[in-house]
C-alpha positions as CSV (number, residue, x, y, z in Angstrom):
1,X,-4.8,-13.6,-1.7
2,X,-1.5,-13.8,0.3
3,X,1.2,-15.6,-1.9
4,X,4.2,-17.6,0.2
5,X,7.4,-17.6,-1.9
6,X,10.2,-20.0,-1.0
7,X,12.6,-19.3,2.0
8,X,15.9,-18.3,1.4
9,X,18.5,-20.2,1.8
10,X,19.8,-18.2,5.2
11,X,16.3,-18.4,6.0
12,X,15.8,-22.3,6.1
13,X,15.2,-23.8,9.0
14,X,17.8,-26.6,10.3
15,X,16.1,-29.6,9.1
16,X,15.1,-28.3,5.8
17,X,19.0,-26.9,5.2
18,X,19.6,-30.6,6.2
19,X,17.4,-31.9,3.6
20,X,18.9,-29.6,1.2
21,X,22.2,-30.4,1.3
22,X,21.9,-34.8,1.6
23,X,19.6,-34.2,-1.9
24,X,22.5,-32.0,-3.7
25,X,25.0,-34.7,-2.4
26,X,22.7,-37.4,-4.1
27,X,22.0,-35.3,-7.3
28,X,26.1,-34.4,-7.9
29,X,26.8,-38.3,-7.5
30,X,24.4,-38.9,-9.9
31,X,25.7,-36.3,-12.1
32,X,29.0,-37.3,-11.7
33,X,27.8,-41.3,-12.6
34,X,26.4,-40.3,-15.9
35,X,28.9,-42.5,-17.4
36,X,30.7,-44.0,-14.4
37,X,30.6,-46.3,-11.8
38,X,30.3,-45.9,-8.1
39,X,33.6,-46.9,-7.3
40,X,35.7,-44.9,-9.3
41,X,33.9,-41.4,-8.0
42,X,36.0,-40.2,-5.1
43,X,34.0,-38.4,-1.8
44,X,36.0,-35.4,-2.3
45,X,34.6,-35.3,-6.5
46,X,30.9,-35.6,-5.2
47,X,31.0,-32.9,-2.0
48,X,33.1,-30.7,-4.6
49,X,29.8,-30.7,-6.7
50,X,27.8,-30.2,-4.3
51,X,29.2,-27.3,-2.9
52,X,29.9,-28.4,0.7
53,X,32.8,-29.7,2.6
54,X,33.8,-33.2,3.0
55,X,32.9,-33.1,6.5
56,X,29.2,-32.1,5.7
57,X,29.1,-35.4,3.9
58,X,29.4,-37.5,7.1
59,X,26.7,-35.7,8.5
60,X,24.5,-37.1,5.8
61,X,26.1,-40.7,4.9
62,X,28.9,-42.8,6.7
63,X,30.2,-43.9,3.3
64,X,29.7,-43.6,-0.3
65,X,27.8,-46.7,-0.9
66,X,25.0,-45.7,1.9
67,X,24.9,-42.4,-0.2
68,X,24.4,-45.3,-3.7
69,X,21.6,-47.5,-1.4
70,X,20.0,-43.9,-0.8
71,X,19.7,-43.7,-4.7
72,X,18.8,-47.4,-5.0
73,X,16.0,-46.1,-2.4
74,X,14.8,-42.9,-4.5
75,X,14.2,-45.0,-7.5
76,X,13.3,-48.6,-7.2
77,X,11.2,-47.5,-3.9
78,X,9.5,-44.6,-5.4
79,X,8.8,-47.1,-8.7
80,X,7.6,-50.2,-6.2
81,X,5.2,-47.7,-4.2
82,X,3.5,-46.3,-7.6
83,X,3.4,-49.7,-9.2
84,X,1.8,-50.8,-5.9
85,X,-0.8,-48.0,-5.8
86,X,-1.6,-48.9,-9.5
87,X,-2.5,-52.8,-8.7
88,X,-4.4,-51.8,-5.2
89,X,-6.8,-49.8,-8.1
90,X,-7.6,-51.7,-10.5
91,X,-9.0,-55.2,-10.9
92,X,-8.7,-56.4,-14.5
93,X,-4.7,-58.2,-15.8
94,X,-4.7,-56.5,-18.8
95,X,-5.6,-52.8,-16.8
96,X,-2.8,-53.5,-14.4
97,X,0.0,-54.4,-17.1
98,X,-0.8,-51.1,-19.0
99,X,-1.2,-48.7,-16.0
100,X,2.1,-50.7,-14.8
101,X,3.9,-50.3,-18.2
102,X,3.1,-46.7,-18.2
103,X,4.0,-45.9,-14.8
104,X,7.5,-47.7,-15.4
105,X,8.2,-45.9,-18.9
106,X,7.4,-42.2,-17.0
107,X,9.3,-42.9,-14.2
108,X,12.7,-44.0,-16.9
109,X,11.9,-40.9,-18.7
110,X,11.6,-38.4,-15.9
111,X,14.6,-40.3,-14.0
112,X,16.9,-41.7,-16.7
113,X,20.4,-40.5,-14.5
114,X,18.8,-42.9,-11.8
115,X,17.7,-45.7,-14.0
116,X,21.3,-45.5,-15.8
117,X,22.6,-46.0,-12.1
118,X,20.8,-48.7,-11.4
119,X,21.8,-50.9,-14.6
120,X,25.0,-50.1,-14.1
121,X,25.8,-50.7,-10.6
122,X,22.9,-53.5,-10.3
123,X,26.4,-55.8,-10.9
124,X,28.9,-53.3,-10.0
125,X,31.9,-52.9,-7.4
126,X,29.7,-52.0,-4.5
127,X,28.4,-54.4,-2.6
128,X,25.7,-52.5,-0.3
129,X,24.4,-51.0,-3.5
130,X,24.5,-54.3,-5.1
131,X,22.7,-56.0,-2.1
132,X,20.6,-53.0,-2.1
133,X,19.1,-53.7,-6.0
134,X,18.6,-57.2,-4.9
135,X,16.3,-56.4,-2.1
136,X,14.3,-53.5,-4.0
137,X,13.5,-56.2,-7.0
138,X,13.2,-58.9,-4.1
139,X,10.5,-56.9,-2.3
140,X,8.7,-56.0,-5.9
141,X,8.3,-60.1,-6.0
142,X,6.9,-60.3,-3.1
143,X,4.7,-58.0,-2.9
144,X,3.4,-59.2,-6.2
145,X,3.0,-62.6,-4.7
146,X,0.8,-61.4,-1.8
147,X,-1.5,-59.5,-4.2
148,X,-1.9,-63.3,-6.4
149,X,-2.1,-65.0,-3.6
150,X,-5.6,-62.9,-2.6
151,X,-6.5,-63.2,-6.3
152,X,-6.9,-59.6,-6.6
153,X,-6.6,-60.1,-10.7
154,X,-9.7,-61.0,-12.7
155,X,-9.2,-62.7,-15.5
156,X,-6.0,-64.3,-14.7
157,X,-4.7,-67.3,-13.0
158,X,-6.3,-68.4,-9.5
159,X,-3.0,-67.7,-7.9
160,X,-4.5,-68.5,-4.9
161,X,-4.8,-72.2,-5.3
162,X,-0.8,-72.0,-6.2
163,X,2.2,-73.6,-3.9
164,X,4.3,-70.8,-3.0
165,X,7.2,-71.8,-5.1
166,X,5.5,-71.6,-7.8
167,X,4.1,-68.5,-7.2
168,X,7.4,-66.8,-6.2
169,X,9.0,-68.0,-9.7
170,X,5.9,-65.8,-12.2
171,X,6.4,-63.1,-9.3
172,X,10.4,-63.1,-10.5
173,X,10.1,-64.0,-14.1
174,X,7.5,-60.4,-14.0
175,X,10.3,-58.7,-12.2
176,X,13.2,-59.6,-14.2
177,X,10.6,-58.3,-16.9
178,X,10.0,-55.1,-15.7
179,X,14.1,-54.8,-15.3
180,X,14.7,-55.3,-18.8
181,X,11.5,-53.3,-20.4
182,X,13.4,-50.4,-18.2
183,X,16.9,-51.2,-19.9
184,X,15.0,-51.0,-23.4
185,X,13.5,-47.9,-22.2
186,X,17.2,-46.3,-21.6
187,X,18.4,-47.9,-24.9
188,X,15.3,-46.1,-27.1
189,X,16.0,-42.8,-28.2
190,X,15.0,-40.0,-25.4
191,X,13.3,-37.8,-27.5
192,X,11.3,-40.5,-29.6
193,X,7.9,-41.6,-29.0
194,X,7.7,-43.6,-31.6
195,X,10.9,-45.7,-29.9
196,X,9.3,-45.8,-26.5
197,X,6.1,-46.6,-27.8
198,X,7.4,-49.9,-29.9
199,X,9.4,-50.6,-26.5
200,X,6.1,-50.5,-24.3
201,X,3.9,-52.3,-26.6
202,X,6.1,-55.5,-27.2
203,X,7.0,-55.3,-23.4
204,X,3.6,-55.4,-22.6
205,X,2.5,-58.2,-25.0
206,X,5.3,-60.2,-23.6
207,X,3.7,-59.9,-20.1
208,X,0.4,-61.2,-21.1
209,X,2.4,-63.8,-23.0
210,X,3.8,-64.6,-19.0
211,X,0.1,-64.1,-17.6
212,X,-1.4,-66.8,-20.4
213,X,1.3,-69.2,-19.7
214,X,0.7,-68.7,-16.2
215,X,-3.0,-70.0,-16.9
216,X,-1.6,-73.3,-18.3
217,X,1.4,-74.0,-16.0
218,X,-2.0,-74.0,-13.0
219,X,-3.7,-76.5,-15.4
220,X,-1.0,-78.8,-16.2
């Protein structure tokens, strides 16, 4: 059996020495942003951690806060498209709030640095990264929305028959839920189980809490 080891760097081809140096850029400004913000890391700081010249930066991004929406885009989007995958599987509410809540607390776990940026900068000094957050969250909603609206979920409320409205505002209240299970996430101890258990457990009893009420608020 013929075994293919990874190419050397000064082997690489163009696009993949490319793709190389945009990801160390991302990973030393998240390094860097372990505990600051976005706007008070300089360009020079981040390509010095990287290892490349300021010049190689503005091959990759025109300015540091499309280098912040590319992190915005490496975690929200990567968390939206699993969490999407999840609910295109599975029929039952209560299956898609634990496959959900399990996705979410392996993706904080395995991605804290990115998580922590996130929080921090979801109100901070940058407004493309800012506006970024908004529209990651925004499109969670709505894609949430669209899967109700086909009433996709036994067992819960025939979202179908709902103004859209209505169905937009349980779509947000979910998000803003899934924000702050992930902040609670980052605030449990890293190496406890115990702690992220506790956290995913009353996260999701909360959510069925939102699904039941749900049930009513289409009654009433």
């Amino acid at each position: 059996m013929n075994h293919r080891h990874p190419a050397p760097p000064d082997r690489l081809s163009r696009p993949e020495q490319k793709a190389r140096t945009r990801q160390a850029l991302l990973d030393a400004a998240l390094a860097l942003m372990e505990h600051r913000s976005l706007s008070s890391i300089g360009l020079r700081e981040i390509t010095r951690a990287a290892g490349v010249t300021p010049t190689a930066f503005y091959r990759h991004f025109p300015d540091l806060g499309s280098l912040g929406v590319a992190l915005v885009d490496e975690c929200l989007g990567t968390l939206r498209a699993t969490i999407r995958t999840v609910r295109d599987g599975l029929s039952s509410s209560d299956e898609v709030i634990n496959r959900s809540m399990d996705v979410l607390a392996r993706q904080v776990r395995d991605h804290r640095e990115h998580f922590r940026f996130v929080a921090r900068e979801r109100h901070g000094g940058v407004p493309a990264v800012r506006a970024a957050i908004a529209e990651q969250l925004d499109l969670f909603a709505v894609e949430l929305a669209t899967d109700f609206a086909d009433d996709k979920l036994l067992g819960g409320p025939r979202f179908d028959r709902w103004i859209a409205a209505d169905l937009r505002m349980v779509t947000s209240l979910i998000v803003n839920h899934m924000v702050w299970t992930a902040a609670a996430l980052l605030d449990a101890a890293p190496d406890s189980a115990d702690a992220e258990a506790r956290v995913i457990d009353a996260a999701s009893r909360q959510l069925r809490l939102i699904v039941l009420g749900a049930r009513q608020w289409a009654t009433s």
